[in-house]
C-alpha positions as CSV (number, residue, x, y, z in Angstrom):
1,X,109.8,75.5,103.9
2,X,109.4,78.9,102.7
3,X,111.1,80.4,99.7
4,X,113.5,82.7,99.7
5,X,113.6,85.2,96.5
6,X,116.9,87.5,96.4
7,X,116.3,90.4,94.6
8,X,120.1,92.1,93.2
9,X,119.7,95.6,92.6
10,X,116.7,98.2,94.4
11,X,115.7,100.3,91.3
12,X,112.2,100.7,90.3
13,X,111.6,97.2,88.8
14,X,113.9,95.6,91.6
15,X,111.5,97.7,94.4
16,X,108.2,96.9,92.5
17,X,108.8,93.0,92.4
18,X,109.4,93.2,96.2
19,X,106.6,95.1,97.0
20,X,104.5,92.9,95.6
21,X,106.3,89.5,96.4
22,X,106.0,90.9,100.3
23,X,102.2,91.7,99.8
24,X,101.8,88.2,98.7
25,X,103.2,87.2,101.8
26,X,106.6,86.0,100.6
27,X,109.9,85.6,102.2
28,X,111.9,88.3,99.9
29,X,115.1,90.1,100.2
30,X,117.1,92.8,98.1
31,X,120.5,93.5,98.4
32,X,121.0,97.1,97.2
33,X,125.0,98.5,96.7
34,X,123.8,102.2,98.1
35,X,124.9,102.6,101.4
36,X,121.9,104.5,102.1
37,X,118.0,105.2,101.1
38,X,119.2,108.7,100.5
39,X,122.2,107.8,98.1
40,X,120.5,108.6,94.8
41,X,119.0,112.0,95.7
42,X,119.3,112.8,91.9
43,X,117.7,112.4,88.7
44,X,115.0,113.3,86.3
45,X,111.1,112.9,85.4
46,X,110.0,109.1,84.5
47,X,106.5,108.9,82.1
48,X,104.4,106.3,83.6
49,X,102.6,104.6,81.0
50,X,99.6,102.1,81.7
51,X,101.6,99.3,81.4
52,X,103.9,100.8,84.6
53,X,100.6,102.2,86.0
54,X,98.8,98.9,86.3
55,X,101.4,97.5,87.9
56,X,102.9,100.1,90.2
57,X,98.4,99.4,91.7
58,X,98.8,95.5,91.2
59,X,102.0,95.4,92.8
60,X,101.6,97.9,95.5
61,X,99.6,98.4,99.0
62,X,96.8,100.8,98.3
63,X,98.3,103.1,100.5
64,X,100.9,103.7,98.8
65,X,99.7,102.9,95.4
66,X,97.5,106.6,96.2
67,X,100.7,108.0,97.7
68,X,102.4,107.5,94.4
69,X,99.3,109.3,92.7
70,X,99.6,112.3,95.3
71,X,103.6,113.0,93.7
72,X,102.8,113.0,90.3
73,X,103.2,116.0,88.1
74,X,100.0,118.0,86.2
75,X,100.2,118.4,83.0
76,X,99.0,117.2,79.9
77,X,100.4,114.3,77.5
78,X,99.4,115.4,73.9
79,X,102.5,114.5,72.5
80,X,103.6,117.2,70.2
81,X,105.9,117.0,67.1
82,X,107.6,120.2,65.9
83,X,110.2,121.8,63.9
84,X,113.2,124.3,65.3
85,X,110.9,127.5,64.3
86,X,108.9,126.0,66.8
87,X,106.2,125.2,64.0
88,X,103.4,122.5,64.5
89,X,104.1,119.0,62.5
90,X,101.3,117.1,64.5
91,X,99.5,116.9,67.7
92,X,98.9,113.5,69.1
93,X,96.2,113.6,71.7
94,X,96.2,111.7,74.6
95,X,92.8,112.0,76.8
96,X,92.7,111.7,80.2
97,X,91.6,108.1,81.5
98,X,89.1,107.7,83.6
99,X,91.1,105.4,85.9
100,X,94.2,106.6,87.1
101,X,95.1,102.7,86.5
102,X,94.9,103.4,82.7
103,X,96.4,106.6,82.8
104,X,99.6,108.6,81.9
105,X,101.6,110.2,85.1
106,X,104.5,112.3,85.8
107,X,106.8,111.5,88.5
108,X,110.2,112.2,89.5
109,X,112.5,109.4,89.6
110,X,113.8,110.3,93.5
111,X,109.9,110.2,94.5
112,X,108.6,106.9,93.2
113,X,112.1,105.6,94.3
114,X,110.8,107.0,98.1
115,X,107.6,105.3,97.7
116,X,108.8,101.9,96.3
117,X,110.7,102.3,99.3
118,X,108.5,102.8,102.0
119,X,107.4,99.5,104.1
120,X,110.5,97.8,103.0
121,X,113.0,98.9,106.1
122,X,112.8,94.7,106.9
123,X,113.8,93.6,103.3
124,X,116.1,95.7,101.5
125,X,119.7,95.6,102.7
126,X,121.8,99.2,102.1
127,X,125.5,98.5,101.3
128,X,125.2,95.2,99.5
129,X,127.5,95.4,96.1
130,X,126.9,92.0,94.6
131,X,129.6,90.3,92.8
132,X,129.2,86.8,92.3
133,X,127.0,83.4,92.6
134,X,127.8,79.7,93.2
135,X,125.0,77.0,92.9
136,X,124.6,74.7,96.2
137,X,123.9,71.1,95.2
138,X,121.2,70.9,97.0
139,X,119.9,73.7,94.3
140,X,120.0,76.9,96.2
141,X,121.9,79.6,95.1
142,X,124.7,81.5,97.2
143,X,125.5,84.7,96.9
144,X,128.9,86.4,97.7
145,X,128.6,90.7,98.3
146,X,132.0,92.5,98.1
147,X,132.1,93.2,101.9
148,X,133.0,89.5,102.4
149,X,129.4,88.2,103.3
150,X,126.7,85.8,101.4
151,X,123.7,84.7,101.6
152,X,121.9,81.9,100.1
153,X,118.2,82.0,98.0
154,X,116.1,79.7,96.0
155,X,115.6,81.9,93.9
156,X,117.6,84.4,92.1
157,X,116.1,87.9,90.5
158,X,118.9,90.2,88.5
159,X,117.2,93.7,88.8
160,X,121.5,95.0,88.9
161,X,120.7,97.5,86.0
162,X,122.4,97.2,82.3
163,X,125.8,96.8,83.7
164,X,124.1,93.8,85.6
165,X,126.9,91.4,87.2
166,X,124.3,88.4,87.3
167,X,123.7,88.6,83.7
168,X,127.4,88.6,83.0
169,X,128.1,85.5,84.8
170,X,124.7,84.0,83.9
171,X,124.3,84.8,80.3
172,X,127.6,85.9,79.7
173,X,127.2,86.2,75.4
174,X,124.4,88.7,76.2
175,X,125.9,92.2,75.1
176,X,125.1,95.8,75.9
177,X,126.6,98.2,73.5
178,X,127.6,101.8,73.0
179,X,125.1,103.3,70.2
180,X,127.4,106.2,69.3
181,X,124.8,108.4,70.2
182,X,125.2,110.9,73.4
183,X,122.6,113.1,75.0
184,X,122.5,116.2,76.9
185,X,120.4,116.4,79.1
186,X,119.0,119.4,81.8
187,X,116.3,120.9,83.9
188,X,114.3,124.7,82.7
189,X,112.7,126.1,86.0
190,X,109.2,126.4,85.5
191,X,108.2,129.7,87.4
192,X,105.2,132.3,87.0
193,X,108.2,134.1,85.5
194,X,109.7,131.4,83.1
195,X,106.0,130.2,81.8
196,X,105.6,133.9,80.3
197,X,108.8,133.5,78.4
198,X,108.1,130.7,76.4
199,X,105.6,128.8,74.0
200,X,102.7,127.6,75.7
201,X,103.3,124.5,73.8
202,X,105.8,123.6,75.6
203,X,104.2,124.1,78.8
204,X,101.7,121.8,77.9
205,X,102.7,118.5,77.6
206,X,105.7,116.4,75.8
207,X,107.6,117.3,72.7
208,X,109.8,115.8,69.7
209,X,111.6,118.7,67.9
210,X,112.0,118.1,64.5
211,X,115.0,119.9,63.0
212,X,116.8,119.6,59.6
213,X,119.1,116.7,60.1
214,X,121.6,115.4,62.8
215,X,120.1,116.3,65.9
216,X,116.9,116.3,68.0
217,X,115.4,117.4,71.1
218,X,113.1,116.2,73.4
219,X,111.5,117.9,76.2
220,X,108.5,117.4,78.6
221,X,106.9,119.5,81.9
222,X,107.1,118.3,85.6
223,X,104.7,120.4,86.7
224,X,104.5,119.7,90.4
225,X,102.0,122.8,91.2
226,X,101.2,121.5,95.2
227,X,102.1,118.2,95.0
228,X,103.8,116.9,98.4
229,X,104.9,113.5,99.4
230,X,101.9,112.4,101.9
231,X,101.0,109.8,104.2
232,X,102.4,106.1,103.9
233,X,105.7,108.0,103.3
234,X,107.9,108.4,105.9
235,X,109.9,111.1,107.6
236,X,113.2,110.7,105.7
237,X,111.5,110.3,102.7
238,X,109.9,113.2,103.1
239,X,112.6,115.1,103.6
240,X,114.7,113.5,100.2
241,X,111.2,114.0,98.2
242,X,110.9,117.4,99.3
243,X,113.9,118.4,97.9
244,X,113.4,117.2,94.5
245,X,110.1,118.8,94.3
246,X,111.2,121.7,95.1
247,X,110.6,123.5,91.7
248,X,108.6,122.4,88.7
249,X,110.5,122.1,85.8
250,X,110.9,121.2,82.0
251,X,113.5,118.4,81.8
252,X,115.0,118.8,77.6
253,X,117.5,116.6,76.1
254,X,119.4,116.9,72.8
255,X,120.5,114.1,71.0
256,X,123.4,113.7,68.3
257,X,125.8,111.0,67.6
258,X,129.5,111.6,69.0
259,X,131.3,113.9,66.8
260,X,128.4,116.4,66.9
261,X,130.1,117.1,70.0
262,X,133.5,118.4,71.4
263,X,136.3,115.8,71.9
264,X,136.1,115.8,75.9
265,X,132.4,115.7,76.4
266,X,132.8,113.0,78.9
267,X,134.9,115.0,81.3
268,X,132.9,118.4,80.4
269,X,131.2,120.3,83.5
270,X,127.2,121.3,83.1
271,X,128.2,124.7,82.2
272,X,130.6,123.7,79.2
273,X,128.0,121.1,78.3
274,X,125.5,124.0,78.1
275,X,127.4,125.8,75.8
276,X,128.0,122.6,73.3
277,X,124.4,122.5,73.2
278,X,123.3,126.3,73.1
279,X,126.0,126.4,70.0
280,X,124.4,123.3,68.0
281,X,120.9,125.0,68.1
282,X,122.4,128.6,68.3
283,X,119.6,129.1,65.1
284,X,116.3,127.5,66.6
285,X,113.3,129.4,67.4
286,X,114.6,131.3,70.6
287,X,112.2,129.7,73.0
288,X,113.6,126.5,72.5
289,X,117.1,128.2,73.0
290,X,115.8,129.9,76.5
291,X,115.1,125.8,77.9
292,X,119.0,125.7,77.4
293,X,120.1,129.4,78.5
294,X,117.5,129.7,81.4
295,X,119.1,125.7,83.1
296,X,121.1,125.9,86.2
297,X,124.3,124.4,84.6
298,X,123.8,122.2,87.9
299,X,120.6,120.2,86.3
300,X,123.0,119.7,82.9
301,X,124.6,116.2,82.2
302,X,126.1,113.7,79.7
303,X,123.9,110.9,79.2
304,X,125.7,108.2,76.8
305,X,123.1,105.8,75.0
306,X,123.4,102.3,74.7
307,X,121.7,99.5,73.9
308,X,121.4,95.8,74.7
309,X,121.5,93.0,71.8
310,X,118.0,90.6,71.7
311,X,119.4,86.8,72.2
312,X,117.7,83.4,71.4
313,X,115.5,81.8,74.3
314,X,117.9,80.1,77.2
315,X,117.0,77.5,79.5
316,X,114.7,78.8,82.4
317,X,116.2,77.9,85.9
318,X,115.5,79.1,89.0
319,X,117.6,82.7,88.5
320,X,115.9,85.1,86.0
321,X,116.2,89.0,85.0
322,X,114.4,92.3,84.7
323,X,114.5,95.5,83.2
324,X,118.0,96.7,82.2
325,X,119.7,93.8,83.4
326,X,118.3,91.8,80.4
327,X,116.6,94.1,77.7
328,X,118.5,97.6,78.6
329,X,117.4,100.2,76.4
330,X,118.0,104.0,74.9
331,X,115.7,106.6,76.4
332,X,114.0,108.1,73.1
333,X,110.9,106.3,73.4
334,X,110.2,106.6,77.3
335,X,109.3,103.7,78.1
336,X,112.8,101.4,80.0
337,X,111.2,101.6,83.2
338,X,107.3,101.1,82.4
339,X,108.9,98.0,81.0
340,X,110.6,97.2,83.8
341,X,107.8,97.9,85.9
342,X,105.9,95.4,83.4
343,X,108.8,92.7,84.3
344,X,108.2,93.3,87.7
345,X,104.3,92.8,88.2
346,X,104.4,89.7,84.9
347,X,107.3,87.8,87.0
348,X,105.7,88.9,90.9
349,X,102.3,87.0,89.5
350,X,104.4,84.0,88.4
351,X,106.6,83.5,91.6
352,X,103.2,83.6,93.5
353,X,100.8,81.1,91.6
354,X,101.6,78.0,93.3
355,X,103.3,76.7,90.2
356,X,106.5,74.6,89.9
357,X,108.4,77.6,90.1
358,X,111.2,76.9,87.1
359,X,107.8,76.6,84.5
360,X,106.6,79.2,86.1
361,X,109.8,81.2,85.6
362,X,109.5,80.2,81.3
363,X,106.5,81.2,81.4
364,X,107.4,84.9,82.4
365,X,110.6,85.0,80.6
366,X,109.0,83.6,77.0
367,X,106.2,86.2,77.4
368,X,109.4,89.1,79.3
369,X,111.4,88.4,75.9
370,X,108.8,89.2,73.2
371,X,108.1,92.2,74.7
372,X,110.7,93.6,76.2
373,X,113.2,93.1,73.3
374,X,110.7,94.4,71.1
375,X,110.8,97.7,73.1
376,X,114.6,97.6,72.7
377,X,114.3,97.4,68.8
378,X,111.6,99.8,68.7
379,X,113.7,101.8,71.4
380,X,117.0,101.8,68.7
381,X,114.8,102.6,66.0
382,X,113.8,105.5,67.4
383,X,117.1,107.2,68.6
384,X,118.5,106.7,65.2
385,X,115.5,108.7,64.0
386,X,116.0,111.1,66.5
387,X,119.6,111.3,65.5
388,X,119.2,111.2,61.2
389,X,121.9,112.6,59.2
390,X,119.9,111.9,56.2
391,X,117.8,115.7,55.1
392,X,115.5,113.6,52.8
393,X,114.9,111.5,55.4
394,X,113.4,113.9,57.9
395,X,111.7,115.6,55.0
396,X,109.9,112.5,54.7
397,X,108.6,112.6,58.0
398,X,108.1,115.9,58.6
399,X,105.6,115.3,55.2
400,X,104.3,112.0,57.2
401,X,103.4,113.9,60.4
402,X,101.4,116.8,58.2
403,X,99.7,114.5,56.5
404,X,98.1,112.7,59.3
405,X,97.4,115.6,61.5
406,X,95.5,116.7,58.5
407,X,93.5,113.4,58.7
408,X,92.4,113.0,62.7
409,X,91.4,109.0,61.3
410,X,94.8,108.6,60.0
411,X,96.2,110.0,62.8
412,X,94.3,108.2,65.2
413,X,95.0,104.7,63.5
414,X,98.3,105.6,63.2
415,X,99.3,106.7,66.7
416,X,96.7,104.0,68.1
């Protein structure tokens, strides 16, 4: 009798795993709360790294896997640190790969969510808010949706995002926690008319800014030039993709802990949230100013950071997590969903080995653990960095980054 794997949650590592479990010709099914393909029209640019290339190809038809490469943004991916005035620290260079397998992309989070989509009309079911599980003696699982309906599975995948309702009730002592850190993020139209109002640096590829102490900014280009959702994607996707890409843009986010900002962030609108953040850099180089003036108050929102807490190895069994749901992580280093994506392509090569599928299930979740709770420590190591009060501190690094870009060897060994 054929397996059935139920997947909770259709984000990008949920979708990947499914993909790939259907091209492997298993019995798969997600069960998605939105009550439509269409219900989360929104968001920002994600940096595909390798790690999320190789298996966004692995896990993928090759139809789509080149449909994905068709939506990416231009652009380069030096990674640039600098200070407020807009001043070079260091340059980290990242070449072009010759494989688009081993390369760095640009995508907008509404597209690849269209293309991880696409093929799955059979498998994922819209309108599905999960609340609970019951094991079966005969060692199913079944599962119980808020509309009153369950289904049963042999296998259990929590892909439910860091509020995840499986982990809760399956690992119950694993904690997600506020960092006391909140972000601002928003979207700086890229136009033949914008691009002549600012450093080209910034045009150019990803940045770190550097300032004093307290705060810091991050920004990259989603430069879309031509780029149209093609082929394996279907007419409704189209249409949702379309939208998002209808402008290039420069997506910029300012960190600071809390009381950096005004009491009622949380219930602030994008305009009001512009002007917290235009006053806290109201003496930075002016270009980096215009990323904040120049935003449709629209594209401007609060983005609180939290983290989740690395646990000791539990018993494998046939339910198991990825991405958020288990290792849930700030944004400062990029990297949440190409580890997610990693979950997705580690656990979909597992579930189809012909193993026993609970050693098969340790086997992923030892190797899931060291790296993806790594990622979260590195992950929290980074937004406090991002986010030092300490002025000696950041004259430290500031002196750190000069030094190697001085050095291309140092450098090189150092950003390896």
């Amino acid at each position: 009798m054929t397996e059935h794997i139920a997947i909770i949650g259709g984000g990008v590592g949920g979708l990947c795993l499914a993909q790939g479990l259907l091209k492997a010709g298993k019995h798969v099914t997600v069960y998605e709360r939105d009550r439509t393909p269409a219900d989360r029209l929104q968001g920002y640019r994600v940096h595909i790294d390798p790690n999320g290339a190789r298996a966004l190809h692995d896990c993928l038809p090759a139809a789509l896997w080149q449909a994905f490469l068709a939506t990416t943004g231009h652009g380069g991916q030096d990674f640039g640190f600098l200070t407020e005035r807009l001043r070079t620290l260091a340059l980290i260079e990242t070449p072009p790969a010759a494989d688009p397998v081993d390369d760095h992309h640009s995508v907008s989070r509404i597209t690849l969510r269209q293309v991880l989509l696409s093929g799955l009309e059979e498998v994922v079911r819209f309108g599905k808010t999960y609340e609970r599980y019951e094991r079966l003696p005969d060692g199913r699982v079944e599962l119980f949706f808020a509309d009153g309906s369950s289904d049963t599975a042999d296998i259990v995948v929590a892909a439910d995002g860091g509020n995840s309702r499986v982990r809760k009730q399956y690992l119950p002592h694993a904690e997600r926690v506020d960092t006391g850190i909140t972000t601002v993020a928003g979207k700086f139209p890229l136009t033949d008319e914008t691009r002549a109002l600012i450093s080209r640096r910034l045009v150019e590829g990803p940045n770190t800014v550097v300032p004093p102490k307290g705060l810091g900014l991050f920004c990259a280009p989603h430069d879309l030039g031509d780029v149209a959702p093609v082929g394996a994607i279907g007419a409704t996707e189209q249409r949702g993709a379309l939208m998002d890409n209808a402008g290039s843009y420069i997506l910029w986010a300012v960190g600071a802990t809390k009381d950096r900002f005004p009491a009622d962030v949380a219930v602030l609108p994008g305009v009001r949230l512009k002007q917290a953040v235009a006053g806290m850099v109201e003496s930075w180089h002016p270009d980096l100013r215009k990323l904040i003036d120049l935003s449709d108050p629209d594209t401007v929102s609060l983005l609180p950071i939290r983290t989740s807490i690395p646990i000791e190895p539990w018993p494998a069994t046939t339910i198991t997590l990825l991405g958020d749901a288990i290792h849930s992580m700030t944004p400062m280093r990029g990297i949440g969903a190409n580890t997610a994506l990693r979950d997705a392509r580690l656990l979909c090569l597992a579930l189809t080995g012909g193993r026993d599928t609970v050693e098969a299930i340790a086997d992923y979740e030892e190797r899931m653990r060291e790296y993806g709770f790594a990622a979260v420590r590195d992950s929290l190591r980074a937004a406090e960095q991002f986010i030092g009060e300490s002025r000696a501190a950041r004259i430290g690094f500031k002196t750190f980054l000069r030094t190697v870009q001085r050095f291309p060897s140092l450098k090189a060994k150092v950003f390896a």
